[in-house]
C-alpha positions as CSV (number, residue, x, y, z in Angstrom):
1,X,3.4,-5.3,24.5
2,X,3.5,-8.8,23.0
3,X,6.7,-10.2,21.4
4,X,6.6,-12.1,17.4
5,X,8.7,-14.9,16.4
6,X,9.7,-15.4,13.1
7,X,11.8,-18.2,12.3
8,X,13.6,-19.6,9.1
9,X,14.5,-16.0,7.7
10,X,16.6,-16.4,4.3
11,X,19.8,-15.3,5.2
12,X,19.8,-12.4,2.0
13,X,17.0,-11.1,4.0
14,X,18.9,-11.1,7.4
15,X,21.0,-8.8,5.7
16,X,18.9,-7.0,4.0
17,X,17.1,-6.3,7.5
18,X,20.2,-4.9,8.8
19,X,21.8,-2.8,6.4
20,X,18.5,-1.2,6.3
21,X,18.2,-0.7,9.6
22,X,21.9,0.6,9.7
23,X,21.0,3.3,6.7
24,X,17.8,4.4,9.3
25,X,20.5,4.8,12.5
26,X,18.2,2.1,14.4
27,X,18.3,-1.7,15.2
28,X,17.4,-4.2,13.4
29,X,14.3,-4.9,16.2
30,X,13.1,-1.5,16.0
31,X,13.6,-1.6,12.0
32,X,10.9,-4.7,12.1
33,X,8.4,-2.8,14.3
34,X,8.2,0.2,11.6
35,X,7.7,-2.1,8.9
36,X,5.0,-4.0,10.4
37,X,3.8,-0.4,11.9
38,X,3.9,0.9,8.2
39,X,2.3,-2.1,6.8
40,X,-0.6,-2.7,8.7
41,X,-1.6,1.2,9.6
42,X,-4.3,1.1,7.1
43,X,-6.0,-1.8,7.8
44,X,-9.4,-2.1,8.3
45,X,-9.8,1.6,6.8
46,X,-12.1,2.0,3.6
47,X,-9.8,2.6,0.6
48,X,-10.8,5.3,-2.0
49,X,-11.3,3.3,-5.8
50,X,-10.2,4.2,-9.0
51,X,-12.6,7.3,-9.5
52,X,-11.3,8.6,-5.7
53,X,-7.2,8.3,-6.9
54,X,-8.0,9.9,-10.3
55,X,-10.2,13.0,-9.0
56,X,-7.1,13.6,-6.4
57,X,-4.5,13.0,-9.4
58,X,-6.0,15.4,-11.2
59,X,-7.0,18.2,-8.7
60,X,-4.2,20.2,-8.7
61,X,-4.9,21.2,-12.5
62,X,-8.0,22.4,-12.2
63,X,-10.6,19.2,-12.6
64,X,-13.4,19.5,-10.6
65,X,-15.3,17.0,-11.9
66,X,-16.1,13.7,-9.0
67,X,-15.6,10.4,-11.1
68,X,-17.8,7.7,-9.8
69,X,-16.6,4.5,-8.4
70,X,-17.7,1.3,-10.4
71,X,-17.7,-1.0,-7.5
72,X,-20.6,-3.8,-8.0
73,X,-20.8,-3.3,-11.4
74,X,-19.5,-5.8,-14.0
75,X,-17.1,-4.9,-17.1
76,X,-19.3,-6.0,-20.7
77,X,-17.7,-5.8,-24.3
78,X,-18.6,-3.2,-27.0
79,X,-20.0,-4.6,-30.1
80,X,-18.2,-2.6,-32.8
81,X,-20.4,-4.2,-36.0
82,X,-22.6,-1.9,-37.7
């Protein structure tokens, strides 16, 4: 396994770190790894858009429906003058 050195931590978040770690029952070290685990675990994996969160929002209700994603498309005004 390879070892990360971070240096010049505010002191606030020194703390932080470790009263964190002390509310999981695990070091401070250990705390680290599982944020860095937590934060990177979806990287490089192909997010759903918009449509995808607001079909799986509304699933449980009864909507069917699949809302298209808009990606490559560009936002245009409305002309509301008659």
């Amino acid at each position: 396994m390879g070892q990360l050195i971070v240096r010049n931590i505010e002191e606030d978040v020194k703390l932080r770190l470790r009263q964190r770690a002390s509310r999981h029952g695990r070091s401070v070290e250990e705390e680290v790894r599982d944020i860095l685990r937590n934060a990177t675990k979806n990287e490089g994996k192909r997010q759903g858009g918009v449509g995808s969160a607001m079909s799986r929002l509304f699933q449980g209700i009864g909507f069917q429906e699949d809302i298209p994603e808009l990606k490559g498309t560009s936002p245009h005004s409305t002309d509301f003058e008659p």
